[in-house]
N, C-alpha and C positions, 0 to 999 in steps of 0.2 A: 932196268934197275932204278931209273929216277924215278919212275912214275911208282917202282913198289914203295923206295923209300917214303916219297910223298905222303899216300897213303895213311903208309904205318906212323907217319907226325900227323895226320890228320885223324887217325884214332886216337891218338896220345891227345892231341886239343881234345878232340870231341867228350873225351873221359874228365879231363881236367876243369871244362867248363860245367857236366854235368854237376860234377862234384861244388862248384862253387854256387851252379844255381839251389841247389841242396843246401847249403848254407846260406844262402838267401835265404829261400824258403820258412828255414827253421827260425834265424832270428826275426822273420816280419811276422809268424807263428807268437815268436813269444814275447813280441811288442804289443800284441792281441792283445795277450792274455793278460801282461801286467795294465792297458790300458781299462780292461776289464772292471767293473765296479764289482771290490766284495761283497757278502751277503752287509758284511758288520759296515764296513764304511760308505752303506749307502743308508743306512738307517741311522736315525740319534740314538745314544745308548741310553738305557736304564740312568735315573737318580742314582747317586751313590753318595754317603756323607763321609765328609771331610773335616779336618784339621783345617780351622786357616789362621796365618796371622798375615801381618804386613811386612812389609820391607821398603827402603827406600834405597834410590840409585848409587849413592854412598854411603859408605860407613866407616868405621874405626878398622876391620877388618879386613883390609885389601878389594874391598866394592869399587868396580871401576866404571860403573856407569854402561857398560858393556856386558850384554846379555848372554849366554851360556850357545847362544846362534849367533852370535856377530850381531845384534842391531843396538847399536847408541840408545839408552831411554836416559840420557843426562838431560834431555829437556821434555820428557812428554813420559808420562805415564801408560798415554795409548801405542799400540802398534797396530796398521793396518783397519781403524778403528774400535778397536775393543781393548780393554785394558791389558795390562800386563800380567803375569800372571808364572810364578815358579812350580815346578811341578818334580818328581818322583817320572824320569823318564820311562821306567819299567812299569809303569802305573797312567800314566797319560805321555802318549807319545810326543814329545817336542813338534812343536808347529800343528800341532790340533786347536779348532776352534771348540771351546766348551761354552756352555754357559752357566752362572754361579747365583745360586739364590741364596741371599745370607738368611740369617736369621729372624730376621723383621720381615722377611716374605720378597722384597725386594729382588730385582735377578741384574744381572749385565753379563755381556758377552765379553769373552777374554780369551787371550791367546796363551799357549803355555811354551814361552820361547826363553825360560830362565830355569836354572836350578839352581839347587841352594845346598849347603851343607848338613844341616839339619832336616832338612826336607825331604820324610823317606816315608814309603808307603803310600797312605790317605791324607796325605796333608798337602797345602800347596801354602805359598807366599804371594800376596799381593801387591803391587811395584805401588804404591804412595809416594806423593809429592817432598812428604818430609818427616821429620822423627815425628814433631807430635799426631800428624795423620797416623803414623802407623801406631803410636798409645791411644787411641783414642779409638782405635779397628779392637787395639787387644787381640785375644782368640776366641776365637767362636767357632762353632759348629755350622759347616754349609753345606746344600745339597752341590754335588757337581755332576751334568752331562757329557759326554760329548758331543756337539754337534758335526762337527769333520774334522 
């Protein structure tokens, strides 16, 4: 009678652990796949033209220096090297690197880790050092990529 018991707990494991290596399995399966490069984010996309104006890290309007992702630009324009940059999340995904050719042919590479209130669609906002930097940007017409 011991030895059938035994047994019958030693199918009962043997079942239990199949089933967990099966769940192994599946999620190192789908660590694959999401570590996977998409077609799209392994490639730069298309030009697309935009709205731009500026902004700066404070304002009259509850600006707090504090980007739409948590990073502080109360003293730097840049993130991670590349400028700042607000963006239409449904339109450029937050934390993509783009890069921005203004209007005078010019480009620089920018991170899009802000949004804005007004910022909807093809438009983005540029992080400038201060008011008259961003009168002095105005709005213009820019190409934007993305690069990742």
């Amino acid at each position: 009678a011991a030895i059938q018991s035994a047994e019958s707990r030693n199918r009962e494991l043997t079942k239990e652990i199949t089933k967990k290596v099966e769940k192994i399995q599946a999620l190192e399966d789908e660590i694959k796949a999401l570590k996977k490069p998409t077609p799209a984010a392994s490639k730069t996309s298309v030009w697309r033209t935009f709205t731009a104006t500026a902004y700066t890290a404070f304002c009259s309007e509850g600006c707090t220096g504090i980007t739409k992702t948590g990073v502080d630009v109360s003293h730097s324009i840049y993130y991670e090297g590349a400028r700042v940059i607000a963006v239409d999340p449904s339109v450029i995904a937050l934390g993509s690197t783009v890069e921005v050719r203004l209007a005078d042919g010019s480009s620089f590479r920018a991170k899009a880790i802000d949004v804005g209130g007004a910022i909807k669609g093809a438009r983005l906002d540029l992080l400038v050092a201060n008011e008259a930097d961003a009168v002095q940007f105005g709005r213009q017409s820019v190409e934007l990529r993305v690069i990742k």
